[in-house]
DOVEXMAR-378869 format. One line per field, with one value per residue: residue number from 1; residue in three letters; z, y, x of N, C-alpha, C in turn. Coordinates in Angstrom, 3 decimals, always signed. Example, Ala and Ser with C-alpha at 12.3 -4.5 7.8 and 13.67 -1.06 7.14 Angstrom:
<vextis>
seq = [1	2] $
type = [Ala	Ser] $
n_pz = [+7.800	+7.080] $
n_py = [-5.690	-2.250] $
n_px = [+13.190	+12.850] $
ca_pz = [+7.800	+7.140] $
ca_py = [-4.500	-1.060] $
ca_px = [+12.300	+13.670] $
c_pz = [+7.800	+7.870] $
c_py = [-3.300	+0.030] $
c_px = [+13.200	+12.900] $
</vextis>
This chain:
<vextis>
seq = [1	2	3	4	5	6	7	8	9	10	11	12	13	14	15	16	17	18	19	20	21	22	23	24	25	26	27	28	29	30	31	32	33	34	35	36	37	38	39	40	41	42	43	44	45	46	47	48	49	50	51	52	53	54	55	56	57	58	59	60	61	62	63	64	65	66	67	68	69	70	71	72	73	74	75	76	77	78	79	80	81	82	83	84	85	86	87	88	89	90	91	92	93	94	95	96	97	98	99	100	101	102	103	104	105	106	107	108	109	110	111	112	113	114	115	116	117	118	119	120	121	122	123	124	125	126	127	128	129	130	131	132	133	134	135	136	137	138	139	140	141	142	143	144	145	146	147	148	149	150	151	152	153	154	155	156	157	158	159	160	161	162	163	164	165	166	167	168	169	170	171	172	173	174	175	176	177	178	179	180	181	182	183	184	185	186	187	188	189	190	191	192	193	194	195	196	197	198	199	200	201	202	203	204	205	206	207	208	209	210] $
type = [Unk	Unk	Unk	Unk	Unk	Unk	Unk	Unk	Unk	Unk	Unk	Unk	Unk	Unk	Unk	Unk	Unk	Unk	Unk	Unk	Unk	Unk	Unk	Unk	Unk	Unk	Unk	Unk	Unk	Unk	Unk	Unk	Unk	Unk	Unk	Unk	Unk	Unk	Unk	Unk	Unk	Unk	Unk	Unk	Unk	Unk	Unk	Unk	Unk	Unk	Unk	Unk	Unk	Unk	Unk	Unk	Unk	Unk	Unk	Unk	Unk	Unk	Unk	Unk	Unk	Unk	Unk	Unk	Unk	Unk	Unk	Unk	Unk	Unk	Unk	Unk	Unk	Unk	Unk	Unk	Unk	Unk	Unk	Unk	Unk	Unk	Unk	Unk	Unk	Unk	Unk	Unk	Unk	Unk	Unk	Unk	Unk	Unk	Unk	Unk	Unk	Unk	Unk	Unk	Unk	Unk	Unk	Unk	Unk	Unk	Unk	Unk	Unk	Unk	Unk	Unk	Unk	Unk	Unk	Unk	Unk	Unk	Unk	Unk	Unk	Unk	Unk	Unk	Unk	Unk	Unk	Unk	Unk	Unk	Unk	Unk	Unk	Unk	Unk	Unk	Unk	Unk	Unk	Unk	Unk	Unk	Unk	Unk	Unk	Unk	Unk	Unk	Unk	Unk	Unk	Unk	Unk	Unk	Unk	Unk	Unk	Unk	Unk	Unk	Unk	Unk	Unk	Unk	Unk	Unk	Unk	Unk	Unk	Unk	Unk	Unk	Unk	Unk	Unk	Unk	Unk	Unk	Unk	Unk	Unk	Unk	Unk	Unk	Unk	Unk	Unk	Unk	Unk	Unk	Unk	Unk	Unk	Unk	Unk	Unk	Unk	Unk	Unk	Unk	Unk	Unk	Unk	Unk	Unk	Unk] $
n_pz = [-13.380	-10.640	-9.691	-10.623	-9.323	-6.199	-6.461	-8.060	-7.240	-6.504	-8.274	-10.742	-12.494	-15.505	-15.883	-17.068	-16.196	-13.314	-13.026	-14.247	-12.131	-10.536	-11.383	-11.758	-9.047	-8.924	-11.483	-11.541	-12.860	-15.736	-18.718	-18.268	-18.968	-21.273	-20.721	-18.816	-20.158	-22.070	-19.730	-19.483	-21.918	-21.812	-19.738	-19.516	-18.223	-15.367	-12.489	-13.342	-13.455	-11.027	-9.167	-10.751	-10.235	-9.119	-10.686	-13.261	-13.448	-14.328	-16.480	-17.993	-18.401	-16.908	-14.428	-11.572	-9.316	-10.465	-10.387	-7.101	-6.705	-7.997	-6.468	-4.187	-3.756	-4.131	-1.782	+0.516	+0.247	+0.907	+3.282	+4.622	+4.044	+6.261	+9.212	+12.032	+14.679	+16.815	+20.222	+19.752	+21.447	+24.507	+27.394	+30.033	+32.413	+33.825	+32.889	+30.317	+29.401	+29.417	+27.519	+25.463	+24.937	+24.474	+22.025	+20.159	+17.959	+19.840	+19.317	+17.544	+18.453	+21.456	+24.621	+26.709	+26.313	+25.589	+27.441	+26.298	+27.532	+27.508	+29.519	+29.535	+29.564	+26.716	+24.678	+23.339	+22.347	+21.699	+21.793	+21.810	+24.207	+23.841	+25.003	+27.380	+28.908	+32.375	+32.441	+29.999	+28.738	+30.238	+29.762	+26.789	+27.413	+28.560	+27.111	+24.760	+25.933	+26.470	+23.923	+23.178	+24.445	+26.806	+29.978	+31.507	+32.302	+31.148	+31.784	+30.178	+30.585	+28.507	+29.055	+27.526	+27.390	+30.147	+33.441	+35.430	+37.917	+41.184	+42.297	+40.495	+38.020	+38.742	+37.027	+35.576	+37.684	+38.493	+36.088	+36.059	+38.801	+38.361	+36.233	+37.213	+38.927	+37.652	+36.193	+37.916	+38.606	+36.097	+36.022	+35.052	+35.360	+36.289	+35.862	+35.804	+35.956	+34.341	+34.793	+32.559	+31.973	+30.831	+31.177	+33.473	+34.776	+36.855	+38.776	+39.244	+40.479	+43.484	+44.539	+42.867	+43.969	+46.715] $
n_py = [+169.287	+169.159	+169.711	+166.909	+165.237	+165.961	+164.999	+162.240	+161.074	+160.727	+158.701	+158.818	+160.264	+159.922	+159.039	+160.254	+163.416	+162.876	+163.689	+166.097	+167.526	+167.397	+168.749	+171.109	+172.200	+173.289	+175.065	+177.017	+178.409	+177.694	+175.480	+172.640	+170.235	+169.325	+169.045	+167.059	+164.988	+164.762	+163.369	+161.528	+160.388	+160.172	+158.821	+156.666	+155.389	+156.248	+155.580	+155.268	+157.831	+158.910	+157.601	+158.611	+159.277	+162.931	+163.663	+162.820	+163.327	+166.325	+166.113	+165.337	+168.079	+169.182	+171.515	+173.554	+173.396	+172.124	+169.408	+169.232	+169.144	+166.770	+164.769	+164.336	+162.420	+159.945	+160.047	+160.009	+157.689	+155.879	+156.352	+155.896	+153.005	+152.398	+151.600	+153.653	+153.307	+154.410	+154.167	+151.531	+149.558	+148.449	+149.221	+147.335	+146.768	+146.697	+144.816	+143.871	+146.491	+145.996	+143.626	+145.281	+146.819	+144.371	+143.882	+145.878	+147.929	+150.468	+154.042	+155.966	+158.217	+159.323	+158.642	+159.548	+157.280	+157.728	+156.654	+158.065	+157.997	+157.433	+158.038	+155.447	+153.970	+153.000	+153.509	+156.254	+157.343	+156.387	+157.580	+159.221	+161.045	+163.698	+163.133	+165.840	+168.633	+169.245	+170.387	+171.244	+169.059	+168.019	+169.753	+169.629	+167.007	+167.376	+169.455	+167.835	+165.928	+167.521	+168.507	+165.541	+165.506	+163.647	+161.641	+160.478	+159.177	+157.029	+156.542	+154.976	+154.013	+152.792	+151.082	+148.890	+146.832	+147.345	+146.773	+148.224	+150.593	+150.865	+152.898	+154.865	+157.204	+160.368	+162.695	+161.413	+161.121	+163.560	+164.809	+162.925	+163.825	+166.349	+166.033	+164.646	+166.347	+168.668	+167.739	+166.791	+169.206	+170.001	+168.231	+165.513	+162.417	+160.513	+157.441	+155.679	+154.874	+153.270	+151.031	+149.461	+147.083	+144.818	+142.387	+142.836	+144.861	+147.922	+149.297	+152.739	+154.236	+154.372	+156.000	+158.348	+159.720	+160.032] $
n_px = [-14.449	-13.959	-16.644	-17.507	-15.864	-17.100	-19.969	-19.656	-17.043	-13.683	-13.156	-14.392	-12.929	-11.099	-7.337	-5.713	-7.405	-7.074	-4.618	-4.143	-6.216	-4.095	-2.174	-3.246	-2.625	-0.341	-0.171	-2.325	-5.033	-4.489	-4.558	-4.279	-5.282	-3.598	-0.594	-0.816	-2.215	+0.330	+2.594	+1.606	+1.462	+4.560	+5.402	+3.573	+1.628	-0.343	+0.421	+3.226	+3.630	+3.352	+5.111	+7.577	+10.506	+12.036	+13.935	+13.747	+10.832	+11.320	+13.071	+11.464	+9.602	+8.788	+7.962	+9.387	+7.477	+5.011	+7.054	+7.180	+4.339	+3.703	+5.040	+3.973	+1.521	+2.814	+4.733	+2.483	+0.967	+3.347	+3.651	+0.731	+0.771	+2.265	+2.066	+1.974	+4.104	+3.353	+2.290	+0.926	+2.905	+2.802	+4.050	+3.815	+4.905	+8.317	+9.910	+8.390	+9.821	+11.857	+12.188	+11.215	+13.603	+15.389	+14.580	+14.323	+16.281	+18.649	+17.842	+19.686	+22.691	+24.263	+23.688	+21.115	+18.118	+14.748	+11.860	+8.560	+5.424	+1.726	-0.816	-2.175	+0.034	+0.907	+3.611	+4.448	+7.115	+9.765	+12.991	+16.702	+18.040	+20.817	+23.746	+25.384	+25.086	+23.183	+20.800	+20.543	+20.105	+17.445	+16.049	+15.589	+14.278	+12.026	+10.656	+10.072	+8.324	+6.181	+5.280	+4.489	+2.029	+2.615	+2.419	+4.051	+7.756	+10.071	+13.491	+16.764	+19.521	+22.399	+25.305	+26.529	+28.616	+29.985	+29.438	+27.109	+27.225	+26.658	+25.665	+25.224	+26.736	+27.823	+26.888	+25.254	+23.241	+22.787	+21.325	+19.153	+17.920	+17.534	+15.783	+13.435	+12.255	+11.610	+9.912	+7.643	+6.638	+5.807	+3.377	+3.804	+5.530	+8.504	+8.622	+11.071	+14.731	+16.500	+19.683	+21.722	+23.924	+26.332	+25.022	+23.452	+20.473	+20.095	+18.116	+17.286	+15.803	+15.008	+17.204	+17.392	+14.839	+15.290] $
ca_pz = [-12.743	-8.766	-9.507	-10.843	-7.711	-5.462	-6.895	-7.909	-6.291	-7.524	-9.747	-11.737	-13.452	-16.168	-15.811	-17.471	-15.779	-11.940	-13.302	-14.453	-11.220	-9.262	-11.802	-11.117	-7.944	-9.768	-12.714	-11.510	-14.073	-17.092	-18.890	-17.849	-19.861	-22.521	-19.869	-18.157	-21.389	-21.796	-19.062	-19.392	-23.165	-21.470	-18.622	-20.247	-17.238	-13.974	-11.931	-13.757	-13.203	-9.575	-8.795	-11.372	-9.150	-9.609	-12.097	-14.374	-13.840	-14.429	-17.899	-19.437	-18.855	-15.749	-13.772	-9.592	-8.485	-10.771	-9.492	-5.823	-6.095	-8.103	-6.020	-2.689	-3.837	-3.707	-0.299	+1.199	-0.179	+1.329	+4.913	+4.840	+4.003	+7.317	+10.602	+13.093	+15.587	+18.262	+21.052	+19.302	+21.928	+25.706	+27.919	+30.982	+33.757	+33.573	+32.437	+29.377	+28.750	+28.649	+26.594	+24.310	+24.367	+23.862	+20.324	+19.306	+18.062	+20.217	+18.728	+17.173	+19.242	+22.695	+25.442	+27.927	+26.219	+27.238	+27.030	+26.323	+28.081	+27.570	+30.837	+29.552	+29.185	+25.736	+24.137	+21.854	+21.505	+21.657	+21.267	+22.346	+24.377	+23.303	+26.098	+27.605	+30.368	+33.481	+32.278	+28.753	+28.682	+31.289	+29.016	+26.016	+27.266	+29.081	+25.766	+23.839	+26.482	+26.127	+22.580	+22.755	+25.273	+27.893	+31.244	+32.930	+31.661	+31.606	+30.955	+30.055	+30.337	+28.238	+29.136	+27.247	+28.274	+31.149	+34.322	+35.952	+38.807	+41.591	+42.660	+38.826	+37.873	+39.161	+35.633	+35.594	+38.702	+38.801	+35.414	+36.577	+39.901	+38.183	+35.576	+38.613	+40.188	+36.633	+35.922	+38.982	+38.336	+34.796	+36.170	+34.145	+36.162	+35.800	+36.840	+36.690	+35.468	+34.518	+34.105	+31.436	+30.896	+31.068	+31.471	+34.464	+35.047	+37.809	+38.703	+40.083	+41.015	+44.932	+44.336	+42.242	+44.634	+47.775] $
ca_py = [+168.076	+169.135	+169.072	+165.656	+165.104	+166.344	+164.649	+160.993	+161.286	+161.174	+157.072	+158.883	+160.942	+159.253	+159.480	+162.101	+163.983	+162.854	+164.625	+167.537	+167.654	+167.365	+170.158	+172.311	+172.990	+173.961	+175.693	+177.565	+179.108	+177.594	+174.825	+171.298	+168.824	+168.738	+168.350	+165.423	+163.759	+164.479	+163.238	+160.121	+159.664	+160.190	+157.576	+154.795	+154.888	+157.185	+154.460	+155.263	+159.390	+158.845	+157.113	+158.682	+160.541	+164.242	+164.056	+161.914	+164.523	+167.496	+165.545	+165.538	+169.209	+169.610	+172.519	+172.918	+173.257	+170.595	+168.501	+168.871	+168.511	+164.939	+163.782	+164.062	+161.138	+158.547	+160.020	+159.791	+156.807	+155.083	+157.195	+155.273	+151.392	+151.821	+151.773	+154.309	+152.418	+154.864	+153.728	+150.493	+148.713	+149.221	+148.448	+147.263	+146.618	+147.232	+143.544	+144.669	+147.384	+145.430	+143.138	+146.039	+147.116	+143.800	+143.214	+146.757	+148.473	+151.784	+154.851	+156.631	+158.524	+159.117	+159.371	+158.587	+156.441	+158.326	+156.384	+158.561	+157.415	+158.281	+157.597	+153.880	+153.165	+153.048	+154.089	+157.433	+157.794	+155.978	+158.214	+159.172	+162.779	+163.456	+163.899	+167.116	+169.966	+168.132	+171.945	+170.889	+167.330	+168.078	+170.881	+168.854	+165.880	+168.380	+169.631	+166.723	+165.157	+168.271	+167.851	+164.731	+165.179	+162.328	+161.620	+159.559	+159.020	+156.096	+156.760	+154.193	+154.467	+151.477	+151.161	+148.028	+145.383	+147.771	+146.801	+149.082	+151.102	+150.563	+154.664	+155.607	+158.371	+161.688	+162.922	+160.818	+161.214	+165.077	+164.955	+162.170	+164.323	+167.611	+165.575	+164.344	+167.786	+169.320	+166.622	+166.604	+170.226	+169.844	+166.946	+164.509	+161.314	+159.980	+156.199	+154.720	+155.254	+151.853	+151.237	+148.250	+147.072	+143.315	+141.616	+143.018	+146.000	+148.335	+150.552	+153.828	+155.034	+154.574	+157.181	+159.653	+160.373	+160.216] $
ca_px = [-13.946	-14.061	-17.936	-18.040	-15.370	-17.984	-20.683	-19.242	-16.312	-12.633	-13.130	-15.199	-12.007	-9.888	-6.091	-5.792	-7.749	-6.598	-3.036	-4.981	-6.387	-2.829	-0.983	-4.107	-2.393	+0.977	+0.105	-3.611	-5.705	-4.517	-5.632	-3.364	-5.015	-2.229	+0.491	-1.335	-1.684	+1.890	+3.087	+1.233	+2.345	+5.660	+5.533	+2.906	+0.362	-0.673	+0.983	+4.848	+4.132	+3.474	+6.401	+8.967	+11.905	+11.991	+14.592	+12.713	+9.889	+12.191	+13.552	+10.151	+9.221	+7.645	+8.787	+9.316	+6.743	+5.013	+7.614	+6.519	+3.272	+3.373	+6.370	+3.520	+0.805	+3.761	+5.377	+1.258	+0.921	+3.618	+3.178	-0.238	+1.197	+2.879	+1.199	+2.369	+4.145	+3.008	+1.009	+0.939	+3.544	+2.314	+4.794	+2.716	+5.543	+9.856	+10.130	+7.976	+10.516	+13.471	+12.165	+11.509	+14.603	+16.418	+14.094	+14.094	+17.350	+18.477	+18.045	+21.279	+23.538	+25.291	+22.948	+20.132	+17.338	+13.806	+10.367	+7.340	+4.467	+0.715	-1.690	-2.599	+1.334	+1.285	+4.739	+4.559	+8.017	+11.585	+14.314	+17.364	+18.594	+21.893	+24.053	+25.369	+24.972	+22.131	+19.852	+19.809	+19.143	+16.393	+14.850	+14.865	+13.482	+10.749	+9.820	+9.716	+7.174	+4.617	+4.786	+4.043	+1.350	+3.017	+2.092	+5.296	+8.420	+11.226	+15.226	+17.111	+21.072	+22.749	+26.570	+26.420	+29.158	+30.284	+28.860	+26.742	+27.253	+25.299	+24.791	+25.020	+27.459	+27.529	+26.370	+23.572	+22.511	+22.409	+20.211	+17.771	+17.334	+16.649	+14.021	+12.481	+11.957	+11.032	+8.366	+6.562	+5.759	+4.785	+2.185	+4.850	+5.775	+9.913	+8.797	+12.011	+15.720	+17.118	+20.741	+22.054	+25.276	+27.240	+23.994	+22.697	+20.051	+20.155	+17.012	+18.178	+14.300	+15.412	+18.676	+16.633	+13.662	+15.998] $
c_pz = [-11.229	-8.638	-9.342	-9.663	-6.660	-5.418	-7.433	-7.411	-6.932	-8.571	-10.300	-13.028	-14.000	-15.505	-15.387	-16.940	-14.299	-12.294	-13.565	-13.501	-10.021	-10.026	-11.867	-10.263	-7.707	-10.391	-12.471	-12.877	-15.463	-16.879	-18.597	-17.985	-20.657	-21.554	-19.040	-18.922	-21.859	-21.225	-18.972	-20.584	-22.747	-20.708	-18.968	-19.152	-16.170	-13.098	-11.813	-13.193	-11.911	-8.676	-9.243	-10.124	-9.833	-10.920	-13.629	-14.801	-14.461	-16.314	-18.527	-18.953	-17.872	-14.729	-12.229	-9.241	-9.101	-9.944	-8.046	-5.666	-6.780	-7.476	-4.610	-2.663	-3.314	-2.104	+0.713	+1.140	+0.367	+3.481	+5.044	+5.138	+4.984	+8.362	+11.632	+14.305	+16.961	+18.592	+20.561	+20.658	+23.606	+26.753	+29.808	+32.355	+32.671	+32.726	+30.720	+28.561	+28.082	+27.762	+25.023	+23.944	+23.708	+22.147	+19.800	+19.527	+18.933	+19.152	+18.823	+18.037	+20.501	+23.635	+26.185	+26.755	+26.915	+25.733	+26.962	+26.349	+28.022	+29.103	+30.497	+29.398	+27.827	+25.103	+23.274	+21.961	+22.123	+21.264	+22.769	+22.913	+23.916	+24.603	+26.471	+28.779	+30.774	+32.454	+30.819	+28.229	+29.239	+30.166	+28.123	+26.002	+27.941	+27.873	+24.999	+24.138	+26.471	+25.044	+21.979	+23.623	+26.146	+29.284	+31.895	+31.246	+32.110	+30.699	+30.868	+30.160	+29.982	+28.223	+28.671	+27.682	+29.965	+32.099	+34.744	+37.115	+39.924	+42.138	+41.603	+39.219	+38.583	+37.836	+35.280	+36.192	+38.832	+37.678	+35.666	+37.809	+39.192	+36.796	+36.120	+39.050	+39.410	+36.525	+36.609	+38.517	+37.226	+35.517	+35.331	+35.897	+35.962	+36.853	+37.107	+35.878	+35.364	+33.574	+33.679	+31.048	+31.584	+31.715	+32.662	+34.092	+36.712	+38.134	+39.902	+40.846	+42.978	+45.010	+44.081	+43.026	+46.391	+48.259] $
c_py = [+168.121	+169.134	+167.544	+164.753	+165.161	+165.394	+162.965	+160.350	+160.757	+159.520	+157.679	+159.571	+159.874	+159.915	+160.402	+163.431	+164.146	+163.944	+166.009	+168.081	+168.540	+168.694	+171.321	+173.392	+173.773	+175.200	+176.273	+178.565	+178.963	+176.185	+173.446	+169.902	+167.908	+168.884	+167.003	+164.650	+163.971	+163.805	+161.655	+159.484	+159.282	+158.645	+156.454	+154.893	+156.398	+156.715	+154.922	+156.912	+159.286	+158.565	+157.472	+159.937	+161.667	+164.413	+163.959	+163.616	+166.054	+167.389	+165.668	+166.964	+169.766	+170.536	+172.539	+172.682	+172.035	+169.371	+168.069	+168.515	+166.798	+164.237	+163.706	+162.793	+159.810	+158.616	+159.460	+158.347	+155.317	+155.511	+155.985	+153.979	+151.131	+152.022	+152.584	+153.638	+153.373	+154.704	+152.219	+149.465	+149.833	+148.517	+148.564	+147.112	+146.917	+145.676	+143.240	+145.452	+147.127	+144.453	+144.192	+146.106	+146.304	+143.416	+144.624	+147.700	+150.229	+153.104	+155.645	+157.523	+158.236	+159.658	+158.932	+158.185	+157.090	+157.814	+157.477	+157.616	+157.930	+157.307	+155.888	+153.030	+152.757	+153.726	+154.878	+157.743	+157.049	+156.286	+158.940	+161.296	+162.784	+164.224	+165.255	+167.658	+168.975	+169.371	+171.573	+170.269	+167.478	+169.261	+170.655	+167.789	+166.615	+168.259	+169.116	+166.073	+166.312	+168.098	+166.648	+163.931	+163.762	+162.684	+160.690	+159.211	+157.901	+156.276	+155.567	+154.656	+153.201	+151.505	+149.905	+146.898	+145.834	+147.275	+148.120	+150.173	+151.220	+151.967	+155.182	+157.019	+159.571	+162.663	+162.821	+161.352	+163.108	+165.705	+164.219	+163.464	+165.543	+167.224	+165.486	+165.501	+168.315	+168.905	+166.596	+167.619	+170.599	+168.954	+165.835	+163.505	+160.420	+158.602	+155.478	+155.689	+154.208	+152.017	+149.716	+148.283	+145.436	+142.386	+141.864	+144.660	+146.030	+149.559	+152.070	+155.063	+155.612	+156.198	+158.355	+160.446	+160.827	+161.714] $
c_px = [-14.137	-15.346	-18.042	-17.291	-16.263	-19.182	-20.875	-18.466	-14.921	-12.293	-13.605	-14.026	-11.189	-8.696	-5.595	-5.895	-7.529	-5.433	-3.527	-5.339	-5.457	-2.324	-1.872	-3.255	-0.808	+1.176	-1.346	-3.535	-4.933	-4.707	-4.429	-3.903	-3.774	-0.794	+0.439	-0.883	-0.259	+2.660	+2.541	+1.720	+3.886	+6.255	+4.637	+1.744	+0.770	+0.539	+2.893	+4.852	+4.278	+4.486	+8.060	+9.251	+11.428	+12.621	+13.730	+11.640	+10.445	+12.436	+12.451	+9.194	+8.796	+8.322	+8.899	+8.264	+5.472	+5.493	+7.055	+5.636	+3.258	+4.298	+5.137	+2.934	+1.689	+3.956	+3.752	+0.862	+2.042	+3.791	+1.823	-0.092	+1.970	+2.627	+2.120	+2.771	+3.779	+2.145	+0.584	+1.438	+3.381	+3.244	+4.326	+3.693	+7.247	+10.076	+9.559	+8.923	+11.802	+13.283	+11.887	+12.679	+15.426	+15.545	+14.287	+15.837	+17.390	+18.507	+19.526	+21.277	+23.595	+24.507	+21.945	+18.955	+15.842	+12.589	+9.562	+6.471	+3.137	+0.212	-2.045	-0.977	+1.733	+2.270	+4.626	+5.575	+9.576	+12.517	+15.216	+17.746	+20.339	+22.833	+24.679	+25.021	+23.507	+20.984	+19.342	+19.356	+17.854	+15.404	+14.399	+13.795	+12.014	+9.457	+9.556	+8.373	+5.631	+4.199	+4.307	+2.612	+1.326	+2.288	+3.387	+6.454	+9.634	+12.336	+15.409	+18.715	+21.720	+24.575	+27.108	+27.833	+29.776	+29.528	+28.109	+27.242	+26.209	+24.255	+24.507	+25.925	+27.327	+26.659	+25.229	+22.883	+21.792	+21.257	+18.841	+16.712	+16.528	+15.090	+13.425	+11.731	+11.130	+9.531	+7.758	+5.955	+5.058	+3.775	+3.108	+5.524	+7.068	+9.447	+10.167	+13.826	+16.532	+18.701	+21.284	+23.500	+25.750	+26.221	+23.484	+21.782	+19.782	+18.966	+17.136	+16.738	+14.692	+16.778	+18.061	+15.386	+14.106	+16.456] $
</vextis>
């Protein structure tokens, strides 16, 4: 079969034989025809094995590691039917950003709001630091931005019906400054630090580079 794979390429296998294929990588060196066709007498089509839950799979015979491998096709399968929203949404000026923010819900928990930015401004990543010590916020959001090979970065701080402040916290302020300091020396760029609450924003860029 991985010839005629090779060679016509994987339409050319019945059913049957796709499952044969997949519990190959389960059950090596024995023969996993007659569990395919099992498993298809079982479920009525390819289509029903692919999709049945583990249990299901578990109930008609199929052992762990079985299990794992036919539980992946579905998970790949729907990984694919959904477009990676990264780098997708480029947020070209601050006016840009807040309109992100007011259409797109914040990410869960308690804490500063940090854009990842690649060099064309395209957004690879919207999540949240969770607040805490200025050293550890600053080290996470560090390491998040190498991993995600960034070039500039924008906080967000949403104190939502609160008014702002127009110096920003002491709290704040002492983590913005030491991102600032951090990021330069990575080559990483903190363009702004915008603060949101009772319908106004406040951009705290002037405070932070001071």
């Amino acid at each position: 079969m991985r010839r005629r794979i090779r060679m016509a390429g994987a339409h050319s296998l019945a059913d049957y034989e796709l499952l044969e294929v997949l519990l190959f990588a389960a059950v090596p060196r024995r023969d996993t025809k007659p569990g395919a066709k099992a498993l298809l007498a079982h479920f009525g089509s390819l289509e029903a094995v692919l999709d049945a839950p583990p249990e299901a799979l578990r109930a008609a015979g199929l052992g762990p590691r079985g299990v794992a491998v036919l539980s992946c096709p579905a998970r790949v399968a729907a990984r694919l039917s959904h477009a990676d929203p990264r780098g997708q949404v480029v947020l070209v000026d601050m006016a840009a950003l807040l309109e992100h923010c007011d259409g797109a819900p914040c990410p869960g928990g308690d804490g500063m709001r940090v854009f990842y930015l690649d060099s064309a401004r395209h957004m690879l990543a919207d999540e949240m630091v969770p607040g805490g010590p200025a050293a550890d916020m600053c080290r996470a959001v560090l390491a998040r931005a190498l991993e995600l090979h960034a070039v500039s970065l924008i906080v967000v701080r949403d104190m939502g019906a609160q008014p702002p402040p127009a110096q920003g916290s002491a709290g704040d302020l002492r983590f913005l400054r030491m991102l600032h300091a951090h990021a330069r020396l990575l080559g990483l760029a903190l363009q702004d630090c915008l603060v949101r609450g009772g319908g106004a924003t406040v951009s705290m860029r002037a405070v932070i580079t001071a």
